[in-house]
GUTIBA-59372 format. One record per residue: residue in three letters; x, y, z of N, C-alpha, C in turn. Coordinates in steps of 0.02 Angstrom, whole numbers, padded with zeros to 5 digits, always signed. Each point is the difference from the previous one (the first is absolute). Layout:
! residues N
ALAXYZXYZXYZ;...
//
This chain:
! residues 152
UNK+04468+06667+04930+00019-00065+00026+00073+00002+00022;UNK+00019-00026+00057+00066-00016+00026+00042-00036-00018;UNK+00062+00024-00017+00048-00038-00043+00031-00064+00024;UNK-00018-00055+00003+00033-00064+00036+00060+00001+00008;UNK+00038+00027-00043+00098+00027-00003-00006+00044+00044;UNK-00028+00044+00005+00017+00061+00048-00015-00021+00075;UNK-00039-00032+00004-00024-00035+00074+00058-00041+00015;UNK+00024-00035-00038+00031-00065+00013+00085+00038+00016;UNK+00017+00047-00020+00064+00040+00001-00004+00012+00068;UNK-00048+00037+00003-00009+00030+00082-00002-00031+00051;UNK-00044-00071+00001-00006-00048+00040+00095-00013+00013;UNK+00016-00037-00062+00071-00010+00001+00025+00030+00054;UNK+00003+00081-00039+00054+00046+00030-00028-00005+00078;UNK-00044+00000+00019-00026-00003+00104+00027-00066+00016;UNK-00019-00049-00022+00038-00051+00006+00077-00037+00016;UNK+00030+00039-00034+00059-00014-00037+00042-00011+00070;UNK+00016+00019+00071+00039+00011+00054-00069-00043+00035;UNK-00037-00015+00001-00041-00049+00046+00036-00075-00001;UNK+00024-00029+00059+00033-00071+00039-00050-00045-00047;UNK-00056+00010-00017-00035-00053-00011-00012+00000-00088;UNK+00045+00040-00025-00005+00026-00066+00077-00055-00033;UNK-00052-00038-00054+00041-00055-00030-00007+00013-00098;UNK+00011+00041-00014-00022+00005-00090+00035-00075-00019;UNK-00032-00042-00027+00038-00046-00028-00011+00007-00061;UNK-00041+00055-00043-00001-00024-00059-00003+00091-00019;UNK+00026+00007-00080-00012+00071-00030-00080+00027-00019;UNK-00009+00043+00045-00060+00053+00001-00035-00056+00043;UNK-00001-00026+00044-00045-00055+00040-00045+00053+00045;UNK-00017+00052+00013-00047+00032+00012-00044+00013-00053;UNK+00006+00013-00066-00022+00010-00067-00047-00069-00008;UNK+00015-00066+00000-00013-00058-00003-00047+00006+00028;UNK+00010-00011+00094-00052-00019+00027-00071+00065-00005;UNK+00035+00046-00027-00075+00053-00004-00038-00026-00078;UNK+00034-00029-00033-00024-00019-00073-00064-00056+00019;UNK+00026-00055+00050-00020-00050+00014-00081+00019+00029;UNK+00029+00059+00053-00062+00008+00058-00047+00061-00056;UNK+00012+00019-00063-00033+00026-00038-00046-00047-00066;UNK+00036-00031+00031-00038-00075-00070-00068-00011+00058;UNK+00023-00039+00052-00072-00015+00059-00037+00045+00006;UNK+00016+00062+00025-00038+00070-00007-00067+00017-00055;UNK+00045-00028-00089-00025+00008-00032-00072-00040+00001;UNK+00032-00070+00022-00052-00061-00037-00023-00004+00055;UNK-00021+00045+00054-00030-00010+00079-00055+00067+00018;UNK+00013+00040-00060-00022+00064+00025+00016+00034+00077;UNK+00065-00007+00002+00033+00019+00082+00035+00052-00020;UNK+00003+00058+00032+00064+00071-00011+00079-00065+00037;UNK+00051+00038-00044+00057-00040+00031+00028+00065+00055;UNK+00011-00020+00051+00061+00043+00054+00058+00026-00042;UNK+00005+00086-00014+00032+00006-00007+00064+00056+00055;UNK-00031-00019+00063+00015+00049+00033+00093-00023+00001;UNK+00030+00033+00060+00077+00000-00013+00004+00001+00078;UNK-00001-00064+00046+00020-00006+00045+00055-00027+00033;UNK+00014+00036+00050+00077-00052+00034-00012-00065+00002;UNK+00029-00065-00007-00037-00064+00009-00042-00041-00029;UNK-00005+00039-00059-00073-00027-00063-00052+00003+00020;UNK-00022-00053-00039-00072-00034+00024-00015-00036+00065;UNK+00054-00031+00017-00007-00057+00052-00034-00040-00023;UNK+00009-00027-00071+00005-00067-00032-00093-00006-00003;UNK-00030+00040-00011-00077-00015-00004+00007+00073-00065;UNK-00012-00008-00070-00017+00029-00058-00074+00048-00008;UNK-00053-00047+00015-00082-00003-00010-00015-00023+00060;UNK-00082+00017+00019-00023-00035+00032-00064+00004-00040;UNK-00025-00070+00008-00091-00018-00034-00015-00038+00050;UNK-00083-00021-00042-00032-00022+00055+00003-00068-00013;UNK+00072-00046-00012+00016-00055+00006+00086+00004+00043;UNK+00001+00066+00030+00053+00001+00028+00076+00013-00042;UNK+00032+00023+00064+00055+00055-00012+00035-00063-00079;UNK+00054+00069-00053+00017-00045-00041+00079+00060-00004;UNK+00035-00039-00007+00091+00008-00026-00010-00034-00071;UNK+00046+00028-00027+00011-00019-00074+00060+00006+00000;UNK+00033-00047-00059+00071-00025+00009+00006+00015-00075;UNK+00050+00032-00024-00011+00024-00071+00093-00015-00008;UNK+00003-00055-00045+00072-00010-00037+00024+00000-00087;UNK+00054+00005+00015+00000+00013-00110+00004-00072-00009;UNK+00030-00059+00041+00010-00071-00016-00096-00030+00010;UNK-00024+00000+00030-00076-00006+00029+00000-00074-00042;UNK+00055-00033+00046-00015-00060+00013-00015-00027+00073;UNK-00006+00025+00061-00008-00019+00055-00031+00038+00017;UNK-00030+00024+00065-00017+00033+00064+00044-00002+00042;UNK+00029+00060+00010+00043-00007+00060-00012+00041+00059;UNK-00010-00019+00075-00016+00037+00068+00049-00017+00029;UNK+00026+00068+00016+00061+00011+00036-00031-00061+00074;UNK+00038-00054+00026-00008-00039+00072+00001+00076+00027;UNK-00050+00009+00061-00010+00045+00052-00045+00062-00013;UNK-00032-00015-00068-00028+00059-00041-00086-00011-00006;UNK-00004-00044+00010-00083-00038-00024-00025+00051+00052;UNK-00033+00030-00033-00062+00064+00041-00057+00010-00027;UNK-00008-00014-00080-00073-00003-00018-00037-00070+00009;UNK-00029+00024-00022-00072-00054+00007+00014-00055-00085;UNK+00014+00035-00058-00002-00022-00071+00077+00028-00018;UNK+00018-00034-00037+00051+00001-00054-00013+00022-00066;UNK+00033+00009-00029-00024+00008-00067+00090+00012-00050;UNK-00001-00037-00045+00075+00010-00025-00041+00048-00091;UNK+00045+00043-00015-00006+00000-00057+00080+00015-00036;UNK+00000-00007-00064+00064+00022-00031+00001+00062-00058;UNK+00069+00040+00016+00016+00044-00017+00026+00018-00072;UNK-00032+00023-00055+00029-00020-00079+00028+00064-00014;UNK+00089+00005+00000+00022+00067+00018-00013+00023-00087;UNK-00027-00011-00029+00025+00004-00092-00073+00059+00006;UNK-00066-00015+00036-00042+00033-00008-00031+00041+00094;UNK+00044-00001+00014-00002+00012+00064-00077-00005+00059;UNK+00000-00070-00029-00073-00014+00045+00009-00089+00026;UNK-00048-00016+00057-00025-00054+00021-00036-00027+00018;UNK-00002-00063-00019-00075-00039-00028+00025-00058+00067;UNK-00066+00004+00038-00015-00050+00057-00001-00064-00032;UNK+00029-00045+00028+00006-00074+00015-00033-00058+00044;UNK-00022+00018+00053-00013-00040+00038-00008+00021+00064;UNK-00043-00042+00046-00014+00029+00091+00021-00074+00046;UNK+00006+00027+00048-00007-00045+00051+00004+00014+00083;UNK-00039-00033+00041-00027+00016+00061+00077+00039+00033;UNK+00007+00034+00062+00053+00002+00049+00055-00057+00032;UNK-00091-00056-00004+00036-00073+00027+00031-00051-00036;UNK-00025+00013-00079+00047-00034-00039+00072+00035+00002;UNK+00014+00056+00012+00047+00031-00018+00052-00013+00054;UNK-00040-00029+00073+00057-00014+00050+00033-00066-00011;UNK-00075-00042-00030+00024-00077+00001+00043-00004-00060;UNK+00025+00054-00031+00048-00029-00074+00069-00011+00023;UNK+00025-00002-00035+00073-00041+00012+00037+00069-00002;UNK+00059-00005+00035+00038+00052+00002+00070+00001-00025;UNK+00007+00044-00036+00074+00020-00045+00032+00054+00010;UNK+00072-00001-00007+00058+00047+00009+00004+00027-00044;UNK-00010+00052-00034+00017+00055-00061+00072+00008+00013;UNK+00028+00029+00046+00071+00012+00015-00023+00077+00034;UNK+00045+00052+00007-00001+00063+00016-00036+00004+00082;UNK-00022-00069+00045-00006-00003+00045-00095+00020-00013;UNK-00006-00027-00032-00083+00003-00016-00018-00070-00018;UNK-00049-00027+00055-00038-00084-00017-00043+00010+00026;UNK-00031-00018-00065-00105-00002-00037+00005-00064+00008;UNK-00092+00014+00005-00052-00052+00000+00013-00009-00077;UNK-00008-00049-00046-00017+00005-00068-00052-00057-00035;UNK-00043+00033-00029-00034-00039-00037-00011+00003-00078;UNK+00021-00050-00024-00018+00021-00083-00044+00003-00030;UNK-00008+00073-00042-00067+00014-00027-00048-00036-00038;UNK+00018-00083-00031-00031-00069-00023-00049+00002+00065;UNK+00015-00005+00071-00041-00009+00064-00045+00046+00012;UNK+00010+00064-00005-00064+00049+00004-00087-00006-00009;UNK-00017+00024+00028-00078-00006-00024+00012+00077-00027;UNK-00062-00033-00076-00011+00033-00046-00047+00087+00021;UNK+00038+00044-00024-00038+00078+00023-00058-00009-00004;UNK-00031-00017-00050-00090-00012-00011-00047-00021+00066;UNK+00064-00048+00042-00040-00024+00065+00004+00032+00044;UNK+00085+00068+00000-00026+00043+00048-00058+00067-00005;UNK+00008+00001-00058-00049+00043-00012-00085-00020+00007;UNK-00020-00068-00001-00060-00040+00031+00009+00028+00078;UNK+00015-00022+00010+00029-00012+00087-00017+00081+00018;UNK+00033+00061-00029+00004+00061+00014-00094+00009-00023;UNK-00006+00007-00031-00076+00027-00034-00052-00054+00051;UNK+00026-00072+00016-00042-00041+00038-00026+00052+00077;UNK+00084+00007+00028-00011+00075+00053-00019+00044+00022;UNK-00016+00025-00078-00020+00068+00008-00078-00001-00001;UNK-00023-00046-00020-00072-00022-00018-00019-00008+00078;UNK+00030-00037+00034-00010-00059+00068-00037-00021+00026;
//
């Protein structure tokens, strides 16, 4: 099995001189692979671990309820989408528990809720969509929704 640290270093390190490369937080490649390894888990999906210029281009998974990004924070009180970033189809926030180095999903919501949310200034020249994870629909319904799909 592939070391989520060792991926997440590397990613970093390709990263690190990319214009569009913003770390705002310590090991935030580590995070969001924790996050997209929690969905993976509870989805039966392999997570991307390839190491490309440019990432993902903001789509994580794809199922047969459509493309999904996952937003993985250590605070995982909100959802936050970078304004100009909405490219999947689903959201999905989960949070990051650095004490046991894993994360447990929170909540989903459409692309279009994610445009219609209200928008906030973090500072560092980064303003998200944000929604707080109280608003989410519950994983259980995306996982209906996904298995509803695949059935069709």
């Amino acid at each position: 099995m592939t070391n989520l640290r060792t991926v997440a270093q590397r990613r970093h390190d390709l990263h690190k001189d990319d214009e569009s490369s913003r770390p705002l937080a310590p090991d935030y490649e580590l995070v969001g692979l924790t996050g997209e390894q929690a969905f993976g888990q509870a989805f039966g999906l392999p997570v991307d671990l390839s190491e490309r210029r440019g990432g993902d281009r903001g789509v994580d998974f794809t199922t047969p309820a459509g493309t999904v990004d996952v937003k993985t924070s250590r605070r995982g009180v909100d959802l936050l989408v970078e304004v100009g970033k909405v490219r999947a189809d689903l959201y999905v926030a989960a949070r990051y528990d650095d004490k046991t180095s894993t994360a447990r999903l929170l909540g989903w919501v459409y692309a279009g809720e994610v445009m219609a949310a209200p928008v906030i200034d973090l500072g560092r020249k980064v303003i998200n969509h944000s929604i707080p994870v109280g608003q989410l629909r519950p994983m259980r319904d995306l996982a209906w929704l996904i298995d509803a799909e695949r059935e069709g």
